[in-house]
C-alpha positions in Angstrom: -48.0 55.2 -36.3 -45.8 58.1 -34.7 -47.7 59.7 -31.8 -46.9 63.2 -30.6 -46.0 64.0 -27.1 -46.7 67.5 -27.1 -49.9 69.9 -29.4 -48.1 73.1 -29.0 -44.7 74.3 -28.7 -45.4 75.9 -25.3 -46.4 72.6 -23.7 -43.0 71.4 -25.0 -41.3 74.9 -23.2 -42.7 73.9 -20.0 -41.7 69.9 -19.6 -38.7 70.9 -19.6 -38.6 74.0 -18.0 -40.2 71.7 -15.1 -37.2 69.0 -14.9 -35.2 69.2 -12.3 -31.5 70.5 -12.0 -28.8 68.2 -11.4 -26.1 69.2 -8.7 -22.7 68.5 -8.1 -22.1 66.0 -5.5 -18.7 66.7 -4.5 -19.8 70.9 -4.5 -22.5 69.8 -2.4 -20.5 67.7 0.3 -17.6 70.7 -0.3 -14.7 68.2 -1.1 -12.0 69.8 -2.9 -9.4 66.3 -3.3 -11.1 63.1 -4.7 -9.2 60.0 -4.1 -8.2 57.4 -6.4 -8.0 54.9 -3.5 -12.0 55.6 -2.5 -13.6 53.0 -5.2 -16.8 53.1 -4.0 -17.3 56.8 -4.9 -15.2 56.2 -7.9 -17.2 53.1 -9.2 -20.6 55.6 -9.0 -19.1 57.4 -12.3 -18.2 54.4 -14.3 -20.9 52.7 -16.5 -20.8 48.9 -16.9 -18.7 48.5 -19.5 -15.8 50.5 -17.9 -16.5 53.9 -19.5 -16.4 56.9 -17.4 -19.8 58.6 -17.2 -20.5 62.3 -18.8 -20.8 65.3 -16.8 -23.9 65.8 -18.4 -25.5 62.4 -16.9 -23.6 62.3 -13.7 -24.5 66.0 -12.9 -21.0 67.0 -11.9 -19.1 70.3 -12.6 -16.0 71.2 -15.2 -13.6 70.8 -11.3 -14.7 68.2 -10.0 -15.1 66.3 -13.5 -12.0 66.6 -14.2 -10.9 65.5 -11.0 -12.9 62.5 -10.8 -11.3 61.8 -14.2 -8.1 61.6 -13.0 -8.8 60.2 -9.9 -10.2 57.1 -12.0 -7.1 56.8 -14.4 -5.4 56.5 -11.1 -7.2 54.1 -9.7 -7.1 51.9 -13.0 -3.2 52.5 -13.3 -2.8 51.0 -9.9 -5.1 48.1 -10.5 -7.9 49.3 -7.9 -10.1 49.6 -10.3 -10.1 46.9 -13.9 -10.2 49.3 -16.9 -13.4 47.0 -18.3 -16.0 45.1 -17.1 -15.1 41.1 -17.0 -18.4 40.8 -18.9 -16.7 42.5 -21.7 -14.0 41.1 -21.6 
């Protein structure tokens, strides 16, 4: 019924010593101020339902995280950006 991916620990070690890194986009492009008025970029960190995406999954760092995060709140405050989905709605 439950299937194993891995027979030993070590095989488990090395998938995911083997994944890749995710890197910063904003570290790699060297911006240092992240516009609220941009929603193009902005939309690229919010899921579908309106939620703004983890720094784990989007690969950002703590700066520009928090950056991002205010540059959404911004954004939504203004009415550039809806604060949900109209799906959800």
């Amino acid at each position: 019924m439950f299937k194993k991916r891995f027979k030993t620990p070590g095989e488990f070690k090395a998938a995911f010593k083997t994944r890749r890194r995710k890197v910063c986009r904003f570290c790699e492009e060297k911006v240092r101020v992240i516009g609220f008025y941009n929603d193009r970029v902005l939309r690229r960190f919010v899921n579908e339902r309106g939620k703004i995406v983890a720094r784990r999954v989007s690969g950002n760092c703590a700066f520009h995280q928090r950056r991002l995060t205010t540059a959404i709140k911004r954004a939504r405050h203004l009415a550039i950006m809806p604060f949900t989905s109209e799906y959800y709605r």
